[in-house]
N, C-alpha and C positions, 0 to 999 in steps of 0.2 A: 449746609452743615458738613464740615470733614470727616473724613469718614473714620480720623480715630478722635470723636470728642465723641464720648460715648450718652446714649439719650437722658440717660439718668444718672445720680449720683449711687443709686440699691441696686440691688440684682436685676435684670432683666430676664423676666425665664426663656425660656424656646419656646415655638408655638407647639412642639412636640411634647412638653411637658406641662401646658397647661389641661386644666379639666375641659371636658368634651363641650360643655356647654361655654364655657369662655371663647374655645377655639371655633363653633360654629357664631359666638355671636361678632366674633373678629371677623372671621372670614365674610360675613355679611356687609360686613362695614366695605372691608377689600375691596368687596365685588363692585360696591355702589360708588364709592371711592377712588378705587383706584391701587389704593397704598393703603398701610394699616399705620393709622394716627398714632404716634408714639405714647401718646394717654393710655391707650392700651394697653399696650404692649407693657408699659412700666405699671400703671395699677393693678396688672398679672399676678406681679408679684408676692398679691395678699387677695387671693381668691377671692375670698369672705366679700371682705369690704368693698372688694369691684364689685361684686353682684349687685351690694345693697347701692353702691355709688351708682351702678346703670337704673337699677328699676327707680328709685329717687327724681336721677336725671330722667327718665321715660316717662314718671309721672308730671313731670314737670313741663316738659319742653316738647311733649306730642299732645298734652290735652287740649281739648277743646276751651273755648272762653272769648273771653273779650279781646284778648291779647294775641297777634298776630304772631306768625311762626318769626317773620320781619323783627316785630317786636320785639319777640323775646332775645332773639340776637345780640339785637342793640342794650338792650341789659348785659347780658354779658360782657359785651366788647367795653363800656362804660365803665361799668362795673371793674372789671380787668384791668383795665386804664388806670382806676383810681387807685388799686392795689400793686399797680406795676410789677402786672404776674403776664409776661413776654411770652409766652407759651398761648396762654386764653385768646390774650391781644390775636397775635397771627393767627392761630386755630378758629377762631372763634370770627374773626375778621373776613376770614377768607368764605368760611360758611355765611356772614350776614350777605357780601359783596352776593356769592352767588344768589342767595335766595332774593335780596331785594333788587339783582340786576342791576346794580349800579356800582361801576367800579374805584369810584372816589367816596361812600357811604360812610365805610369800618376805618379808614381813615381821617376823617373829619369827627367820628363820636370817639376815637380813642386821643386825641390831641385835644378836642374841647367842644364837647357835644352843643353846647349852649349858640356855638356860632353853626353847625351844622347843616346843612339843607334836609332838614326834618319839619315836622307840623308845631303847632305849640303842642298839642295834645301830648307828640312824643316826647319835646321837650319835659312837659312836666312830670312825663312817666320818668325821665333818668335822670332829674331833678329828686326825686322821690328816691329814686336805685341809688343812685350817689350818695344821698345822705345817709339811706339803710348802711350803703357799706361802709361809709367813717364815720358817720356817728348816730346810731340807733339809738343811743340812747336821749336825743335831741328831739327824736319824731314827735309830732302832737296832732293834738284838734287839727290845727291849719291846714300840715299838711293833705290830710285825710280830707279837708274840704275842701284844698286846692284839685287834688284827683276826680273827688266826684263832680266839681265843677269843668269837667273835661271829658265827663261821659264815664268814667271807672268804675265799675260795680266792687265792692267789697271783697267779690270772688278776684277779680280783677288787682286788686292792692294788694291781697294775700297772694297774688303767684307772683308780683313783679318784689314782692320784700321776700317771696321763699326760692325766687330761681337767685336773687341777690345773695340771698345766704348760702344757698348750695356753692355756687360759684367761688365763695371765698372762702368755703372749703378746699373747695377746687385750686384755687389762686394761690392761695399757702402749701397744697401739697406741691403743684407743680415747684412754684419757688425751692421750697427745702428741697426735692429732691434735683436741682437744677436740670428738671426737661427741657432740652430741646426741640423746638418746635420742626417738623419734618421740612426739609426745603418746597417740597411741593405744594403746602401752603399758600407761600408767599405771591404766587402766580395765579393762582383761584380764583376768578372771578376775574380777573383784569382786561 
């Protein structure tokens, strides 16, 4: 990223001007990280909504369940792909590559997960994400039988259709406000 295209199209605050609690949950991230993800830094800029955005995302993507941390990535990264939200893609890419150790992974589900070197099981789970994200309104019986015929518990179907929908919350805000994804992303996990 050059260093005058700036992360966002809205304000970006200072970390000096954010509330104490945003700024140690930043600096967390820094520390574990490396660099502070520019999601941050730009969703700063409406206190409120980061909070509700993080504990949402926390409830989602630390719980426990059927669904592996691997897992829930590759929603994401799928999911992002189909929304061609270029921020998730590489963010989101770069965290699957590391957590599933493999550095061709986040690249093969965001180009066409269906040919990927995944299980069928996962196939059918971003079979499942995919369609949540374009067209939910199509979901039925089937699919919900295809899941459970692949070991999905219910709890299991409810977080791969709600990390789906947070994400393209997620997907649309990055878009509108055109974040840019950090350069040091792009190198994570490789």
């Amino acid at each position: 990223m050059s260093a005058e295209t700036p992360i966002s199209r809205f304000p970006v605050p200072k970390l000096s001007e954010m509330p104490e609690d945003l700024r140690a949950r930043i600096a967390l991230v820094q520390e574990k990280a490396g660099f502070v993800p520019n999601i941050f830094l730009a969703l700063a800029h409406r206190p409120e909504e980061f909070r509700a955005f993080l504990a949402y995302h926390d409830a989602l993507m630390d719980r426990s369940g059927g669904l592996t941390k691997v897992e829930r990535e590759m929603i994401v990264v799928a999911t992002s792909a189909a929304n061609d939200c270029l921020y998730c893609v590489v963010a989101h890419g770069a965290i699957l590559r590391v957590r599933a150790k493999d550095p061709r992974i986040a690249d093969q589900i965001a180009v066409n997960y269906a040919k990927a070197d995944i299980t069928p099981r996962q196939r059918a789970m971003l079979d499942f994400a995919v369609k949540v994200a374009i067209r939910s309104q199509a979901v039925g019986a089937e699919d919900y039988a295809a899941l459970g015929g692949h070991g999905f518990s219910p709890d299991d179907i409810w977080d791969i259709a709600s990390i789906t929908a947070l994400f393209a919350l997620s997907n649309r805000i990055a878009s509108v406000t055109d974040l840019r994804p950090n350069d040091k992303f792009y190198a994570m996990g490789r």
